[in-house]
N, C-alpha and C positions, 0 to 999 in steps of 0.2 A: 504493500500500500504506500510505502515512502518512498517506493522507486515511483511509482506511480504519478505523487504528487510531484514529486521533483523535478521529473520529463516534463511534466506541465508547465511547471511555473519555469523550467529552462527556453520552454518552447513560446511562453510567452513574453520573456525576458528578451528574446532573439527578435521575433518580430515589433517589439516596442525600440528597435535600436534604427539609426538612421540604414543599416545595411538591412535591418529585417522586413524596413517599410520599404524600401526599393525591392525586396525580392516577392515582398507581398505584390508589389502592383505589376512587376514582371510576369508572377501566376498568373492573377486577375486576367492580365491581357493574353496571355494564353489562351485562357480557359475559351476565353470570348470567339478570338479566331478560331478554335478548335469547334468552334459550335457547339458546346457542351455547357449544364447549366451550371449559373456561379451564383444561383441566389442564395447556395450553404457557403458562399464566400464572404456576400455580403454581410450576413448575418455572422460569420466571422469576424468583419472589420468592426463590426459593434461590438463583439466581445471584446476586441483586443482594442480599441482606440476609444472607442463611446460613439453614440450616437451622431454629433457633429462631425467630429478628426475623422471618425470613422467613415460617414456619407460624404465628404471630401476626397478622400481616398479612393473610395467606388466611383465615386462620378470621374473622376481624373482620370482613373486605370479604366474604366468603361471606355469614355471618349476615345483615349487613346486605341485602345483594341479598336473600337469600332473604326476609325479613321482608316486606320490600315487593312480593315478589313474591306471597306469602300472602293479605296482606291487600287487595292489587287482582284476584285470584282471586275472593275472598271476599265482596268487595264487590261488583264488577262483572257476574260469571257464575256465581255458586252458585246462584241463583235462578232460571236459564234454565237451571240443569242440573236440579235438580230438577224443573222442569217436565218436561224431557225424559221422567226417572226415572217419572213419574206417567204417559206413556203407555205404558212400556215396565218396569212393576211389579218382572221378573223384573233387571234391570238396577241394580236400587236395591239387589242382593247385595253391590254395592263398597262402597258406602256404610255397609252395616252389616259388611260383614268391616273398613273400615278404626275405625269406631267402635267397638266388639269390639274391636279387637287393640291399639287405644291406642296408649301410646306405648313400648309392647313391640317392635311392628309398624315402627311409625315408624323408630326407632331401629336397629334388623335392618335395613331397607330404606336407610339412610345406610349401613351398614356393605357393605350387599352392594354388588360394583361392579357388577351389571349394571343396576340403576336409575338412569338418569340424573339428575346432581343436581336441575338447575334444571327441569327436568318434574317432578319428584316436588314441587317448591315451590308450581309452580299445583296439581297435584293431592289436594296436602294442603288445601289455600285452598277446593276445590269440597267437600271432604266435614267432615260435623261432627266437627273436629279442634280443640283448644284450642289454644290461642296459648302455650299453657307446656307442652304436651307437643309441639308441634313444636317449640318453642324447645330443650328438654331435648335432644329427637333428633337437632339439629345435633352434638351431642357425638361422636355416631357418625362424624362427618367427620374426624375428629382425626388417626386412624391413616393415612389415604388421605394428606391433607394433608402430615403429617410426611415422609411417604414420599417424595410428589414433592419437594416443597422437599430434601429431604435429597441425592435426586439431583441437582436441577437446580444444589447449591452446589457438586458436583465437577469443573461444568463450567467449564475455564479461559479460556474467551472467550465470544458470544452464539453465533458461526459452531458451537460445538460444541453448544451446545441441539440444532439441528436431528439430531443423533445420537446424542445419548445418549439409553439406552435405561434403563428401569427395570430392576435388577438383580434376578432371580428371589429374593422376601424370601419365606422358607418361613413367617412368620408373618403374612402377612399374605394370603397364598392360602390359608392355613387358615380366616384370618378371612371372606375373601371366601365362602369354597366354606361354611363350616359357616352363615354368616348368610345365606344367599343359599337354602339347603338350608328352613333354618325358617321363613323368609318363605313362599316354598312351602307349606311343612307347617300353618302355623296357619292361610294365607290358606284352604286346602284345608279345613280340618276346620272355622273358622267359617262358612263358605258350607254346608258341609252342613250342619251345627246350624242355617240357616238355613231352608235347604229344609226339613229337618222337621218344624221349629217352623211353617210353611205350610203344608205336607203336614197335619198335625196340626189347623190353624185350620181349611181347607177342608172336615175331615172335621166 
């Protein structure tokens, strides 16, 4: 039991040092590129930092993962996707519902939890999306962030991560369900503006 505690408190000593919080956010951005979920990370950075240090942290190391995950999107497979788009005309709808919806769209879709963060990073990278309106729409990640970290600082050891649960936060299933609602709604009503502006060329 005393080796136990002592691995802990070494393992939390490590990551409280200027070298432990650079290899923490080295993970983080890993994790992100790797498309792999880092929300038992985030809730890590609240164990080990608190609530604020700790959602500074996530937001930095998120951005950054995500950035790079954009622009090797962008670079490497937006031009094998468009190709794709050019056999299959009717498919190239995504492309203009996300160019359309801007970084209205963008933003809504960080805020809703049912979008996966780091897939929505390559999939902004394949469609003509600015580099300052995804930038901007990371903002959207703020309130998710705060949330776990905030949880994850209540917990009094690591043994307790693995069971603390997020606490039913009424504003923030508001935000889910109301952002996740017009995402839906605009994706839905620029794809049809779509089709009839087609409809319309055809005739």
């Amino acid at each position: 039991m005393n080796v136990f505690l002592e691995n802990i408190y070494n393992f939390s000593f490590f990551f409280n040092t200027g070298i432990g919080i650079f290899a923490f956010v080295c993970i983080y951005i890993l994790i992100v590129l790797l498309i792999l979920p880092a929300s038992w990370l985030s809730l890590l950075s609240g164990f080990l930092y608190g609530s604020y240090f700790g959602s500074i942290i996530v937001f930095i190391s998120a951005s950054i993962g995500a950035s790079v995950a954009f622009f090797i999107s962008k670079s490497f497979f937006s031009i094998k996707l468009k190709r794709f788009f050019s056999r299959y005309p009717k498919l190239s709808v995504i492309e203009q519902v996300v160019k359309k919806g801007g970084l209205k769209l963008i933003f809504l879709a960080r805020l809703s939890p049912i979008f996966p963060f780091s897939i929505l990073n390559y999939f902004y990278g394949l469609n003509n999306v600015k580099f300052g309106d995804f930038a901007i729409g990371l903002l959207g990640i703020i309130p998710g962030t705060f949330l776990y970290c905030s949880v994850g600082s209540l917990a009094k050891s690591l043994k307790d991560l693995t069971y603390v649960q997020s606490t039913n936060n009424l504003y923030m299933s508001i935000i889910g369900i109301v952002s996740t609602f017009l995402v839906v709604y605009f994706s839905a009503k620029y794809s049809r503006e779509y089709f009839d502006k087609s409809e319309e060329f055809n005739l």
